[in-house]
Backbone as numpy.savetxt, mean C-alpha at the origin, in Angstrom:
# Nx Ny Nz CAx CAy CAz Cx Cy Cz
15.96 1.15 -10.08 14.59 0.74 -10.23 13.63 1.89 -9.93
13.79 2.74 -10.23 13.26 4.12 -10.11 11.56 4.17 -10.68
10.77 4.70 -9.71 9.29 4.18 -10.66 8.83 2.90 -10.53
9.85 1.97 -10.39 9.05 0.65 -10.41 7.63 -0.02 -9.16
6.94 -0.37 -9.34 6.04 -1.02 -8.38 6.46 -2.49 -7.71
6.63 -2.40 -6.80 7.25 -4.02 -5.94 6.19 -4.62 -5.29
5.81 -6.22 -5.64 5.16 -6.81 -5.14 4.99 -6.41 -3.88
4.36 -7.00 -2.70 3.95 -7.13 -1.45 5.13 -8.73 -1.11
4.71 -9.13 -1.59 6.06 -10.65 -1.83 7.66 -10.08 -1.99
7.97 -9.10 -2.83 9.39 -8.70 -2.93 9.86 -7.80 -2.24
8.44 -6.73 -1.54 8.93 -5.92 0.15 9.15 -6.60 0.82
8.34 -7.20 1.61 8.87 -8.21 2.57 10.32 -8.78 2.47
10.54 -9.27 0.78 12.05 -10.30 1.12 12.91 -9.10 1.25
12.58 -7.95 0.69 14.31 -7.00 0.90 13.96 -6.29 1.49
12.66 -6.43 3.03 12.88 -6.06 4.24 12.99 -7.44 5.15
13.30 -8.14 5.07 14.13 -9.50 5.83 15.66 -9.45 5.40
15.82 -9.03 4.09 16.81 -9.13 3.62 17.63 -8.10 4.47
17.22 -6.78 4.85 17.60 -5.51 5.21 17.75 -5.69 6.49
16.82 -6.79 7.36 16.94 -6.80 8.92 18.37 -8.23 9.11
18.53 -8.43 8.39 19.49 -9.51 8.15 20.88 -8.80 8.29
21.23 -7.81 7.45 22.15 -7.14 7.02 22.04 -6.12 8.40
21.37 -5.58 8.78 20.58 -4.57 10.00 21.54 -5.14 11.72
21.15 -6.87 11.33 21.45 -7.96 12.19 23.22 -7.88 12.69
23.63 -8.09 11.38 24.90 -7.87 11.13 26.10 -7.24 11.79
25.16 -5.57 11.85 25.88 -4.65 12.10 25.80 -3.71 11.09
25.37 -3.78 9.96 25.56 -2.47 8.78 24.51 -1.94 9.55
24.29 -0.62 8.84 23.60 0.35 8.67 22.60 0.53 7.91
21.68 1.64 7.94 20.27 1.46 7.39 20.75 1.79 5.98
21.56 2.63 5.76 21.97 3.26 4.06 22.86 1.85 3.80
23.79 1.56 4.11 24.40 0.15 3.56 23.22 -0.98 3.40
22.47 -0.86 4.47 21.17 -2.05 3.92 20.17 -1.33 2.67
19.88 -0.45 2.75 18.97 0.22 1.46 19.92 0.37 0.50
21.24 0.08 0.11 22.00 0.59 -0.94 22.14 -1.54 -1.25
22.27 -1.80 -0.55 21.92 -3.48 -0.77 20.74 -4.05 -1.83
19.70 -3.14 -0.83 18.37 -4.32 -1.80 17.74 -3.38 -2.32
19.04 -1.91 -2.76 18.37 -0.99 -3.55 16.86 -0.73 -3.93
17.03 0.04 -2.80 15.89 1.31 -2.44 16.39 2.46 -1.50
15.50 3.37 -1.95 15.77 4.51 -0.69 15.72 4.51 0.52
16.45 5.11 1.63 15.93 5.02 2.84 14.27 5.55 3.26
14.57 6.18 2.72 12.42 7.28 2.55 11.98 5.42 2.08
11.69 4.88 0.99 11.12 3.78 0.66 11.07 2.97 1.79
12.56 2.22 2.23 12.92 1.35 3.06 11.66 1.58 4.51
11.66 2.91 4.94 10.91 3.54 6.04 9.65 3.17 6.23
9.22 3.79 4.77 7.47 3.84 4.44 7.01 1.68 4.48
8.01 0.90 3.87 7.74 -0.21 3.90 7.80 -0.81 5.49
8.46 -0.58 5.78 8.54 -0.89 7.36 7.64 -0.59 8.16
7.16 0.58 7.48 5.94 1.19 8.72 4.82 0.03 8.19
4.62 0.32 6.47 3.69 -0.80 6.19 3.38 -2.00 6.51
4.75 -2.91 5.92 4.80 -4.17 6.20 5.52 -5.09 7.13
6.10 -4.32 7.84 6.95 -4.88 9.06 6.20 -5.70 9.50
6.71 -6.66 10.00 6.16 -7.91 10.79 5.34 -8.53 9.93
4.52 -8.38 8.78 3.50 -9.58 7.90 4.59 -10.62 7.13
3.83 -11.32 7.21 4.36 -12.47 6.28 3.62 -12.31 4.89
4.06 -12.96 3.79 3.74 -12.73 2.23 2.42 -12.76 2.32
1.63 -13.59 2.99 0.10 -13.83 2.61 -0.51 -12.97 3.37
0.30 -12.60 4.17 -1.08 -11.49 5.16 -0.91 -10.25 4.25
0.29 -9.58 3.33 0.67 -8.77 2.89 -0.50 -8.63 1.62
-0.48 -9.76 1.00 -1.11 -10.42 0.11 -2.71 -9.68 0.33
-3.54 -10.26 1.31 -4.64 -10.38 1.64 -4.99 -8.75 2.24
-3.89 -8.16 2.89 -4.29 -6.79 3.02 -4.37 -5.92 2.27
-3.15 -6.09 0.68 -3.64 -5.23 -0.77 -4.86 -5.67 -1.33
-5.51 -7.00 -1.06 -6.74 -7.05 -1.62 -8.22 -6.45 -0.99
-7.89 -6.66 0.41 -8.50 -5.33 1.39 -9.09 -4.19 0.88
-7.25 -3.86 0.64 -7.63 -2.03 0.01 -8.16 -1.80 -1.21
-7.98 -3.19 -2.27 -8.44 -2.83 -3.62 -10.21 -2.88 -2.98
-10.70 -4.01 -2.52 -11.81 -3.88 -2.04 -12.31 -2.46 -1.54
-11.97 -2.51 -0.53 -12.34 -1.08 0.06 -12.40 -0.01 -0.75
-11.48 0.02 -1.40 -11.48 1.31 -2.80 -12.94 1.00 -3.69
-13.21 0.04 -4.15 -14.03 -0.35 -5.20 -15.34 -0.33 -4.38
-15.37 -0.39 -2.99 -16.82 -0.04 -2.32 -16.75 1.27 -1.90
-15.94 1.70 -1.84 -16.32 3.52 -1.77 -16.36 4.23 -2.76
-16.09 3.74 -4.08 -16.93 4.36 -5.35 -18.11 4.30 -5.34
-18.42 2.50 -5.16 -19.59 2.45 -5.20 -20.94 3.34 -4.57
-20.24 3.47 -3.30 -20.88 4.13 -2.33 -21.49 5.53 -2.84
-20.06 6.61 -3.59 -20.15 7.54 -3.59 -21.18 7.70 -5.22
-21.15 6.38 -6.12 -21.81 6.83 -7.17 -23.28 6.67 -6.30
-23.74 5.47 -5.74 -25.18 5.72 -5.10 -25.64 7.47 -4.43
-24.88 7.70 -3.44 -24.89 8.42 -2.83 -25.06 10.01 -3.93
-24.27 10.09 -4.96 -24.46 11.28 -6.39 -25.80 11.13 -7.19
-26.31 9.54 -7.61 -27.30 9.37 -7.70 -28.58 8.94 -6.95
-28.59 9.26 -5.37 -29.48 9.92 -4.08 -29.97 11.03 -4.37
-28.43 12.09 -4.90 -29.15 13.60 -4.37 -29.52 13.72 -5.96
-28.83 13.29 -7.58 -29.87 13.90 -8.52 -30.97 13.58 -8.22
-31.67 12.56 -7.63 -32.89 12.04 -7.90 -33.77 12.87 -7.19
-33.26 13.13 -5.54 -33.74 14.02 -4.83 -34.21 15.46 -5.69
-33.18 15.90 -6.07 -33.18 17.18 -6.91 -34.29 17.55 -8.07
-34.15 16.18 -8.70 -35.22 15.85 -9.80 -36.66 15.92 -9.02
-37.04 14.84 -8.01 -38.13 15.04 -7.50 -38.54 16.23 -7.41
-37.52 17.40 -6.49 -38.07 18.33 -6.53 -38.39 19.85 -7.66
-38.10 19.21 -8.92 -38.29 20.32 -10.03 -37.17 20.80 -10.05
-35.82 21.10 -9.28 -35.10 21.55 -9.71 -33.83 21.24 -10.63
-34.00 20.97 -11.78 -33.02 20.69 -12.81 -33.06 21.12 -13.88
């Protein structure tokens, strides 16, 4: 699955899935060779989503899409602050 994008819903299950197997006794490469992903992946998700449940996972990518879409905003006001400034002052 190389490239692919994984829900926030399908990290979580094949990091339950992974602490299951983890539980067991396997190992972190026998659990990432399981619910196929990398250990680097497996890592970065854990740091992410460890401990959320689907909906908090859910509600925190919509967060960031938010947050992203108000700091454009921000930054187009803020580009059209200083032309205007600029303009006021004759220089353009």
């Amino acid at each position: 699955m190389a490239g692919r994008r994984h829900k926030p819903e399908e990290i979580i299950g094949k990091l339950r899935e992974a602490e299951i197997l983890l539980a067991q006794g396997g190992t972190v490469p026998d659990a990432c060779r399981r619910i196929g992903v990398t250990e680097q992946a497996y890592y970065r998700w854990r740091k992410e989503y460890g401990g959320l449940k689907v909906d908090q996972a859910q509600r925190l990518k919509e967060l960031e899409r938010e947050n992203a879409r108000l700091r454009r905003a921000v930054s187009d006001l803020t580009l059209d602050k200083l032309i205007l400034q600029e303009a006021a002052r004759g220089n353009y």
